[in-house]
Rosetta silent file (secondary structure, phi, psi, omega in degrees, C-alpha in Angstrom):
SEQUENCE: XXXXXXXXXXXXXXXXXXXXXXXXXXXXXXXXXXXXXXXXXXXXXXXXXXXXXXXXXXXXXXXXXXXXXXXXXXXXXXXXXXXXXXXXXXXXXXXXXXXXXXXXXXXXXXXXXXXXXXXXXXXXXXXXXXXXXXXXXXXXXXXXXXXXXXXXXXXXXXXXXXXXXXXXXXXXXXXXXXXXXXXXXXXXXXXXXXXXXXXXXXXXXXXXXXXXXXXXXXXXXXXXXXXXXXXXXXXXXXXXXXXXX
SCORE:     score description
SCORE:     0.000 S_00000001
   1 L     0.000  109.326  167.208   84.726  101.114  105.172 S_00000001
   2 L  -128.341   64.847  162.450   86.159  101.657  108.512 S_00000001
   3 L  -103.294   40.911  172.916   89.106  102.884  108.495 S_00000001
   4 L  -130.573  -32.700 -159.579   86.976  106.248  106.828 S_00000001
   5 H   -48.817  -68.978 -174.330   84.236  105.625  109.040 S_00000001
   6 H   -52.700  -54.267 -179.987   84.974  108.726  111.821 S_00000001
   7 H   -59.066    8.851 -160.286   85.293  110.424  108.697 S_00000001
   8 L   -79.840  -10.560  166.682   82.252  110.061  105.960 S_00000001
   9 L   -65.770  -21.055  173.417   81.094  113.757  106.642 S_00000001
  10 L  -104.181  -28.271 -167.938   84.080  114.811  104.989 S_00000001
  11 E  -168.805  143.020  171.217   84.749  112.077  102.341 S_00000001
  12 E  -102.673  108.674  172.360   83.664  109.094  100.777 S_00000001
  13 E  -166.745  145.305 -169.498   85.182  106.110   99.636 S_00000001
  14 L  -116.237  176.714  162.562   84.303  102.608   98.702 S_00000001
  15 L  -138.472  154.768  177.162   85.355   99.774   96.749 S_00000001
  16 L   -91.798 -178.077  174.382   82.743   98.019   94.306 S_00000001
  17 L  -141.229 -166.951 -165.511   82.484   94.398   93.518 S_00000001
  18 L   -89.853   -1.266 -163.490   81.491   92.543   90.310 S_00000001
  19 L  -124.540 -177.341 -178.507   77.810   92.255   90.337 S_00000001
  20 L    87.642   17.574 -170.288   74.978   94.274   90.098 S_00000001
  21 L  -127.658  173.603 -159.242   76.127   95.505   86.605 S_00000001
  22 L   -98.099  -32.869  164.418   74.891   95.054   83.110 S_00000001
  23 L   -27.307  130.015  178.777   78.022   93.309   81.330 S_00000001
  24 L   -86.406  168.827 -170.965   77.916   90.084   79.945 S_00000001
  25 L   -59.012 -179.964  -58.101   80.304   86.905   80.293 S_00000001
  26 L   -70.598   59.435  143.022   83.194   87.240   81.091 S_00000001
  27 L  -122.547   35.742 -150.778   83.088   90.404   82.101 S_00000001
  28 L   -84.944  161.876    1.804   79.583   90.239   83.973 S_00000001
  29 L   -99.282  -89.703 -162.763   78.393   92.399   85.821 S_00000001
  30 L   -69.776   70.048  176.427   79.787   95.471   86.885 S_00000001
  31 L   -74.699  143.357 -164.420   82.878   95.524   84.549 S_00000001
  32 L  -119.131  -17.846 -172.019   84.031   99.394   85.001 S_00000001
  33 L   -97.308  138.619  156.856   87.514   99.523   82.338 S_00000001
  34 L  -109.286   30.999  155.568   86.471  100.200   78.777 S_00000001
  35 L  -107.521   18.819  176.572   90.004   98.595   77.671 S_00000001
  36 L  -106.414   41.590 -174.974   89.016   95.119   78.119 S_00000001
  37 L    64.746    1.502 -170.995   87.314   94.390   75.227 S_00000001
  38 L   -91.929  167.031 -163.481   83.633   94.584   76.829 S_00000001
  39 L   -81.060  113.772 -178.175   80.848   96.637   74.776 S_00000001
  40 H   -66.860  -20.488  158.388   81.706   99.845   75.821 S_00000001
  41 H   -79.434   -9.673  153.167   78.144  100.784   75.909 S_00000001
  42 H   -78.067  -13.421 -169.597   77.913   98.458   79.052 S_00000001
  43 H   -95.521  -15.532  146.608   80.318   99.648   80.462 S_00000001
  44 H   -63.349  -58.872  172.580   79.180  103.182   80.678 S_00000001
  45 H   -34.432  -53.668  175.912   75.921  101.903   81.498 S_00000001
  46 H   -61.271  -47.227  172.851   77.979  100.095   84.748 S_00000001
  47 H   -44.322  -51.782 -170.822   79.671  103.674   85.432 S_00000001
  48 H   -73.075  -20.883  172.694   76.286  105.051   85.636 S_00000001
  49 H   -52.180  -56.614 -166.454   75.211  102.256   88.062 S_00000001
  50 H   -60.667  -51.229  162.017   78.375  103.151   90.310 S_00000001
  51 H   -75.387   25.374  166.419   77.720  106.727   90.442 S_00000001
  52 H  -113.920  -25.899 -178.408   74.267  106.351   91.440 S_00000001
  53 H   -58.508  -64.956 -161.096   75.273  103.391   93.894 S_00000001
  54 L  -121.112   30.629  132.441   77.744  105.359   95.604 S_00000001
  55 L    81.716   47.945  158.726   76.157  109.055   95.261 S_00000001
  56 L  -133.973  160.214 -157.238   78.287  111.025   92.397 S_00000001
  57 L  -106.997   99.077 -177.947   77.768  112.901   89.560 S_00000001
  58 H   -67.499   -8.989  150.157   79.552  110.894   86.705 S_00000001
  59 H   -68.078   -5.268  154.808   81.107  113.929   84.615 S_00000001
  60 H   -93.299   21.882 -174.247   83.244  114.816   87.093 S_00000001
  61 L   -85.150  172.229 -136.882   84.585  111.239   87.799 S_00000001
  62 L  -141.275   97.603 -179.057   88.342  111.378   87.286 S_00000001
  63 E  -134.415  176.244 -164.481   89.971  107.483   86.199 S_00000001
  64 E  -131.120  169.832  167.313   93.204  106.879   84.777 S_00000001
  65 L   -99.321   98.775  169.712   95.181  104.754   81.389 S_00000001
  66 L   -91.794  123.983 -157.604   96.890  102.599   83.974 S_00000001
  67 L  -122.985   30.451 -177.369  100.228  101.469   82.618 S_00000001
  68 L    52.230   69.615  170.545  102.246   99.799   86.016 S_00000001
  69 L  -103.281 -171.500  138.118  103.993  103.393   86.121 S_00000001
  70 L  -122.132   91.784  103.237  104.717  105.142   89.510 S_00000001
  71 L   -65.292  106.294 -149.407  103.069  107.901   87.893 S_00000001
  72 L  -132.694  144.443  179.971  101.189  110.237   89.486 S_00000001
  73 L  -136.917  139.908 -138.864   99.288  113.347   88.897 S_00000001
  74 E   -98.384   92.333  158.284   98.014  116.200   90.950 S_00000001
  75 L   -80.934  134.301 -168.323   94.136  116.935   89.765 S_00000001
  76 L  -142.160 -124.240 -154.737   92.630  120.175   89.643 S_00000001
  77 L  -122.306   20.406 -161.883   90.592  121.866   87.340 S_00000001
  78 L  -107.751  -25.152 -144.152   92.300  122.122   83.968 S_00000001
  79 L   -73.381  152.132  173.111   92.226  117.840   84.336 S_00000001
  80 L   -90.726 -175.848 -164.022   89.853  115.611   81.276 S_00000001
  81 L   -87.104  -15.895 -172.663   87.900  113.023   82.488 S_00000001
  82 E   -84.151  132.675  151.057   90.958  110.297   81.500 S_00000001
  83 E  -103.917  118.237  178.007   94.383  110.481   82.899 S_00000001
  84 L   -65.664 -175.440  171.625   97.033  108.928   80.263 S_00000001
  85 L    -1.628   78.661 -176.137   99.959  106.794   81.442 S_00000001
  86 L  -153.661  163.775 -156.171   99.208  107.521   85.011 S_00000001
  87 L  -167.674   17.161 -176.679   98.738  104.988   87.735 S_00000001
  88 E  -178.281   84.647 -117.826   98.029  107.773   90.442 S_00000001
  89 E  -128.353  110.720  171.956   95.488  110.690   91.080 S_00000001
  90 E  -134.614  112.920  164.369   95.851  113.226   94.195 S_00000001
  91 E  -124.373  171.863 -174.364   93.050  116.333   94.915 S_00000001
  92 L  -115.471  -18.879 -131.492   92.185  118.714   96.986 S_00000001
  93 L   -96.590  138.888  132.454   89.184  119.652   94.992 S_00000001
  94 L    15.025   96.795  173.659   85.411  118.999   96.072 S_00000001
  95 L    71.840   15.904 -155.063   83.372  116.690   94.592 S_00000001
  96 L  -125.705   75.435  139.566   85.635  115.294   92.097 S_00000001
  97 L    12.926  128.273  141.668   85.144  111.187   92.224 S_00000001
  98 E  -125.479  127.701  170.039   88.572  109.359   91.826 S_00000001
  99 L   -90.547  165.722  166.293   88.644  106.225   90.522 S_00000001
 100 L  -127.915  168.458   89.622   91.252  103.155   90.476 S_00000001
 101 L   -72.916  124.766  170.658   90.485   99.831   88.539 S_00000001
 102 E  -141.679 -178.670  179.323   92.078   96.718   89.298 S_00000001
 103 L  -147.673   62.062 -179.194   91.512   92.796   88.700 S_00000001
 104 L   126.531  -59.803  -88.957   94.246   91.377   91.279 S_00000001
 105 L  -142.980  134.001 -164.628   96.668   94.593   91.695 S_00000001
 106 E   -92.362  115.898  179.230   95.791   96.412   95.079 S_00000001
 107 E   -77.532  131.097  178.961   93.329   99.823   94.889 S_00000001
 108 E  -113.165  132.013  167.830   95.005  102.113   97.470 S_00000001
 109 E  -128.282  104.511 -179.968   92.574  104.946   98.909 S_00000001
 110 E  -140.205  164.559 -138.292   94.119  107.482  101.075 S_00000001
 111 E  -150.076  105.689  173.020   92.798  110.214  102.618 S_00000001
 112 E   -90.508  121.146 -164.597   94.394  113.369  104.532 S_00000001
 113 L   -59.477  -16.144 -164.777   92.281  114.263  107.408 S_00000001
 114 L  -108.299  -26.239 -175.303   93.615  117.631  108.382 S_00000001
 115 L  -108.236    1.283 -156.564   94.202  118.986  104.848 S_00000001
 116 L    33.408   50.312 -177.644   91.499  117.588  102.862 S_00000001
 117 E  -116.065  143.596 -175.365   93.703  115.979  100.227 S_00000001
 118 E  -121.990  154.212  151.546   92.633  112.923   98.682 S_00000001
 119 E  -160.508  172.823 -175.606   93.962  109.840   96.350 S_00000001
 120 E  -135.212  114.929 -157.312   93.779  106.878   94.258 S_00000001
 121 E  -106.141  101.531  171.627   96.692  104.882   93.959 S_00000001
 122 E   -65.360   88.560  174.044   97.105  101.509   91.079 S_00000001
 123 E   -60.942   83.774 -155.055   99.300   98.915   93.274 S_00000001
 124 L  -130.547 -129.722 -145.734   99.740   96.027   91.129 S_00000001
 125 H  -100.391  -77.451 -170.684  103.753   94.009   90.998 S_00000001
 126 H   -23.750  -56.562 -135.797  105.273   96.943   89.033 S_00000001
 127 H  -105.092  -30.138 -174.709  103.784   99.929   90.828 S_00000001
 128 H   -66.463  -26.227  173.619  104.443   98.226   94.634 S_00000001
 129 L   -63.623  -26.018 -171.205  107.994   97.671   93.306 S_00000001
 130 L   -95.676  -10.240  179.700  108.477  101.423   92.235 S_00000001
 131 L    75.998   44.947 -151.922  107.071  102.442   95.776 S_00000001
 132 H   -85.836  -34.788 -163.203  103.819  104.142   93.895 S_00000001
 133 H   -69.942  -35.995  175.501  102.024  104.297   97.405 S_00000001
 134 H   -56.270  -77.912  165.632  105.228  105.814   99.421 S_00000001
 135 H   -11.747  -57.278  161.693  104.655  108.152   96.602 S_00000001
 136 H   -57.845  -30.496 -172.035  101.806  109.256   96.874 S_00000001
 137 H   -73.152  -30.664 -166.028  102.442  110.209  100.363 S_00000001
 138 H   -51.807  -55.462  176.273  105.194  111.928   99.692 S_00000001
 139 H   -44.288  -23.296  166.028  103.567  113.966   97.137 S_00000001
 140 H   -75.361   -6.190 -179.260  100.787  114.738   99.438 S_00000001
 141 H   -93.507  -48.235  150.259  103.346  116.031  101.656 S_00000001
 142 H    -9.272  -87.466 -179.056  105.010  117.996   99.226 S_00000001
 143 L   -74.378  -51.939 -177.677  102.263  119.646   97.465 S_00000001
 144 L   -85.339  -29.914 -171.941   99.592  120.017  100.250 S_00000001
 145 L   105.736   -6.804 -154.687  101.624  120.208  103.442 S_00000001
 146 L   -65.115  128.421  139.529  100.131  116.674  104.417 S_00000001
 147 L   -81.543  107.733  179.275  101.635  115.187  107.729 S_00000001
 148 L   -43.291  -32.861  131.655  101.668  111.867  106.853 S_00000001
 149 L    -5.786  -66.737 -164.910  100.260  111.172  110.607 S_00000001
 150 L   -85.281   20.743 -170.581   96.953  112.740  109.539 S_00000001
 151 E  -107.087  120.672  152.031   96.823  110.492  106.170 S_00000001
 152 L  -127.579  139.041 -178.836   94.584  107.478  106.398 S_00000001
 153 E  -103.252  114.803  161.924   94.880  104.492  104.087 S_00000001
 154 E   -92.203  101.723  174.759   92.603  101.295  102.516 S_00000001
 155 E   -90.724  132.802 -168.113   93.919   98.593  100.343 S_00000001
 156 L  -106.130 -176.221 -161.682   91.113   96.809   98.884 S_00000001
 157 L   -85.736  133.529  179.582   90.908   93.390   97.621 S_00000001
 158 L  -158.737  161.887 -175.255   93.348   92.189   95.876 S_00000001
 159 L   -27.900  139.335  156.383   95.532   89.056   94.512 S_00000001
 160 L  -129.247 -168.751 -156.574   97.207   87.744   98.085 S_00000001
 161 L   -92.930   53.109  169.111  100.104   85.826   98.817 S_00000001
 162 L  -108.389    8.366  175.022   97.897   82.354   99.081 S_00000001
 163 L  -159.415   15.999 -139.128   97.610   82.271   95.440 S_00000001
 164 L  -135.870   54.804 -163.920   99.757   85.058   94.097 S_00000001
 165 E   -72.133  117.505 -157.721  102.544   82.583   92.798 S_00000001
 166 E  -115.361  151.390  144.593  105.879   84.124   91.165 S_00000001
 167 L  -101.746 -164.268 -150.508  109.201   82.190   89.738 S_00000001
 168 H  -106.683    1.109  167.012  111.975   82.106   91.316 S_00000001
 169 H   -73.555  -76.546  176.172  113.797   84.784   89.068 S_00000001
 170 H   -61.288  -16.265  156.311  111.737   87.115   90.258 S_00000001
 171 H   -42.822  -51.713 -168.822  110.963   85.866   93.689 S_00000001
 172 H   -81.219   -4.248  164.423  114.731   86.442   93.906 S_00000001
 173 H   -88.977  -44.639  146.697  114.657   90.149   93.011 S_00000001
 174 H   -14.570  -48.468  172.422  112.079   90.427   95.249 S_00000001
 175 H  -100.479   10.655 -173.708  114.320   89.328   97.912 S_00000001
 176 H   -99.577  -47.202  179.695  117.183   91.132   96.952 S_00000001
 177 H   -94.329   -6.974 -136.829  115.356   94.117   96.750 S_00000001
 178 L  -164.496  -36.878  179.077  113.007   94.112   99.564 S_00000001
 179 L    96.785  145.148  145.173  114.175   91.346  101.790 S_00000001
 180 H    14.444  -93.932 -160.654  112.601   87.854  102.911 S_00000001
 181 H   -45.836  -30.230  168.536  109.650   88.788  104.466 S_00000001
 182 H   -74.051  -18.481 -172.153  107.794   89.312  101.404 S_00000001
 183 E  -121.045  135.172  170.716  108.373   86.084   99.468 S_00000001
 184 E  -128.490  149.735 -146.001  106.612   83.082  101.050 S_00000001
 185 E  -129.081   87.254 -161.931  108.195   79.847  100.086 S_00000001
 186 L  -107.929   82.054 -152.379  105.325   76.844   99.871 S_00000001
 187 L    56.290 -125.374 -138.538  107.281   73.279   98.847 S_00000001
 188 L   -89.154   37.310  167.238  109.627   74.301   95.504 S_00000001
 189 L   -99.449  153.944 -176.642  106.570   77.938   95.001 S_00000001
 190 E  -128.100  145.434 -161.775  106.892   81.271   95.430 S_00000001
 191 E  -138.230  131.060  168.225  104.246   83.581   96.450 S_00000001
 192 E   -94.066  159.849  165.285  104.555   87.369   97.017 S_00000001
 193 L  -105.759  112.037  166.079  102.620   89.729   99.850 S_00000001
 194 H  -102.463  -35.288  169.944  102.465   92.841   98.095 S_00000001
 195 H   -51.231  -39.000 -158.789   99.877   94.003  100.577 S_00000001
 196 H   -70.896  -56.879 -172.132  102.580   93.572  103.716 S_00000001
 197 H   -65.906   -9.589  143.333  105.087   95.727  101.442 S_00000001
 198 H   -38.972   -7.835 -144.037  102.478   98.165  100.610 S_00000001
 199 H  -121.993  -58.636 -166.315  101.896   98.428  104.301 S_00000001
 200 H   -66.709  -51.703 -178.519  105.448   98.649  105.344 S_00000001
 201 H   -66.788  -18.464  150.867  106.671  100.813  102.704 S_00000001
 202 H   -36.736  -38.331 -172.177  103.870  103.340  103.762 S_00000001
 203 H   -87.053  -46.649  151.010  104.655  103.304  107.621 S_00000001
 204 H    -1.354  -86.649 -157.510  108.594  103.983  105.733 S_00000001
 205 L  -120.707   51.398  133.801  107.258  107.639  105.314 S_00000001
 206 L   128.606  -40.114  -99.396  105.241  108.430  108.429 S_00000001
 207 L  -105.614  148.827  179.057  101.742  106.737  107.528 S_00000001
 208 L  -115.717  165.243 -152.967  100.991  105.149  111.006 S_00000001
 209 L   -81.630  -48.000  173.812  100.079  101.544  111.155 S_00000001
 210 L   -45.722  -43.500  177.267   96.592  102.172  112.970 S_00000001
 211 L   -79.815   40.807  160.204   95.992  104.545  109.905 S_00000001
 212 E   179.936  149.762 -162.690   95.889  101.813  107.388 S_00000001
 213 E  -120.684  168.667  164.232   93.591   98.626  106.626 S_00000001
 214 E  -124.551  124.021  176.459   93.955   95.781  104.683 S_00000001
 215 L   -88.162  129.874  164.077   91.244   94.108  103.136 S_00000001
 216 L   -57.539   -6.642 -172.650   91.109   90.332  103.912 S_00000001
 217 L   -95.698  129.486 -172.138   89.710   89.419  100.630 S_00000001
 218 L   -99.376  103.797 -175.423   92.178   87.577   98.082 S_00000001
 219 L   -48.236   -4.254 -162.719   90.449   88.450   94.742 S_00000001
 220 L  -108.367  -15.203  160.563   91.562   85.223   93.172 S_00000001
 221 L  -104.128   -6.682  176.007   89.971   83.168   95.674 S_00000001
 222 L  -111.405   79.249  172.508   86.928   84.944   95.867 S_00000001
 223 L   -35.212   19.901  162.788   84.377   85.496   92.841 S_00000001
 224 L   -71.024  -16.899 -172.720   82.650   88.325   94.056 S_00000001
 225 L  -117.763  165.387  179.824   85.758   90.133   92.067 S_00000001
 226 L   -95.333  175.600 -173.901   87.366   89.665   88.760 S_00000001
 227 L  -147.315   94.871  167.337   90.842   88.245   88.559 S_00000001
 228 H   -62.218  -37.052  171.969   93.100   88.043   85.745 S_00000001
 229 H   -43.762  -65.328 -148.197   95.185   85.870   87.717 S_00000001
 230 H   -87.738  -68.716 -164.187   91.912   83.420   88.040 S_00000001
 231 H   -83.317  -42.350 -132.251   90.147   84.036   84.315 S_00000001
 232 L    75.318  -80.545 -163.493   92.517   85.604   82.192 S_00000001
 233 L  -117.215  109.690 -170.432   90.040   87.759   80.158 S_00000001
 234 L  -149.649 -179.174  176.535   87.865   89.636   82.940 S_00000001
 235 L   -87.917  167.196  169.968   86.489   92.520   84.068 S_00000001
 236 L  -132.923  159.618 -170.256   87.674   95.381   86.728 S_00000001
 237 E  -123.618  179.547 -146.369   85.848   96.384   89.665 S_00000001
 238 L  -151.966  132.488  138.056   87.040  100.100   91.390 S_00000001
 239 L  -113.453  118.401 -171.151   88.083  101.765   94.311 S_00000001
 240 L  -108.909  135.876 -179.983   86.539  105.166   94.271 S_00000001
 241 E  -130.950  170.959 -167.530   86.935  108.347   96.542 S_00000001
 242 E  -174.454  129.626 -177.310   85.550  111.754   96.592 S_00000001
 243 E   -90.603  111.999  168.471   85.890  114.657   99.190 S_00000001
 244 L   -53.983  134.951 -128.139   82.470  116.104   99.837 S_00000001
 245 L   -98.310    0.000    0.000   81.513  119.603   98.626 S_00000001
């Protein structure tokens, strides 16, 4: 990943994709949520793939019950392996894997360079509308001290606005709330960029534009990823981060 790249001596973080996992139709391969109906013993089995894949020791891995909140919580060492009605995970600590899952909805990974504080943000319609990612920064600024300056950010593939179609009641809160720029308007369709407002409201509170990436991949046109948008009844693939010990 490289806008982490100057950085992998200090921290790690990836995003997976769908294969290489044990799960069966329709959630093959690597489905990663065990609230989508798949046999929950694959789906551990796929955890253990991921932490061997990307180098972590899966009892400490740290995922959340994502509910579209802007909900976010500060892990340390009191934390289960679950986080309930939470949709956002920020440490300081070592070694302690954070996961995201999405299927369309944008995994945010951001990372303060100066402060070692880390997070994993769920971006989906709900959580971009609520500001979850401005949110997180704040809170790293808050809690930690973070100058948002020293914070770098990855949005991984997710739903864009070439397929990411709305109606026009909400299209129009969208533009009410947010402005224009955000709604793209294809004959009588409506399409949202949640990545641009993800992007903007970040640089909003400090995050510098150089200091954040966008992945090019629109999960709904590409099957290397699930999609609910595309399938319906799918799997989730992860972006996971982890501050080295």
């Amino acid at each position: 990943m490289s806008i982490f790249k100057p950085y992998h001596k200090e921290v790690f973080a990836s995003f997976s994709d769908r294969w290489d996992g044990v799960s069966s139709e329709p959630y093959s391969e690597l489905n990663l949520a065990l609230h989508v109906k798949d046999n929950p013993i694959d789906v551990l089995k796929n955890r253990e793939i991921l932490a061997k894949k990307f180098d972590f020791y899966i009892d400490n891995l740290i995922y959340m019950d994502q509910t579209h909140s802007d909900n976010i919580q500060i892990i340390n060492d009191t934390f289960t392996n679950k986080i309930e009605n939470c949709d956002g995970i920020i440490t300081n600590k070592p070694n302690i894997p954070l996961m995201v899952m999405v299927a369309d909805c944008i995994p945010v990974l951001l990372y303060d360079c100066e402060k070692k504080v880390i997070g994993a943000v769920h971006a989906g319609r709900n959580g971009t509308f609520k500001a979850i990612s401005k949110k997180a920064v704040t809170i790293m600024k808050e809690e930690f001290d973070s100058n948002p300056e020293d914070i770098v950010v990855s949005l991984g593939a997710s739903i864009k606005d070439c397929c990411y179609e709305v109606g026009k009641d909400l299209a129009d809160i969208a533009i009410k709330s947010f402005g224009k720029k955000y709604v793209i308007k294809r004959d009588k369709s409506f399409y949202l960029d949640l990545q641009t407002l993800n992007l903007d409201q970040l640089k909003s509170v400090g995050v510098k534009e150089e200091n954040i990436e966008i992945s090019p991949i629109c999960t709904s046109c590409d099957k290397n990823y699930f999609s609910y948008r595309r399938d319906g009844v799918t799997g989730r693939f992860a972006g996971v981060i982890k501050l080295h010990g």
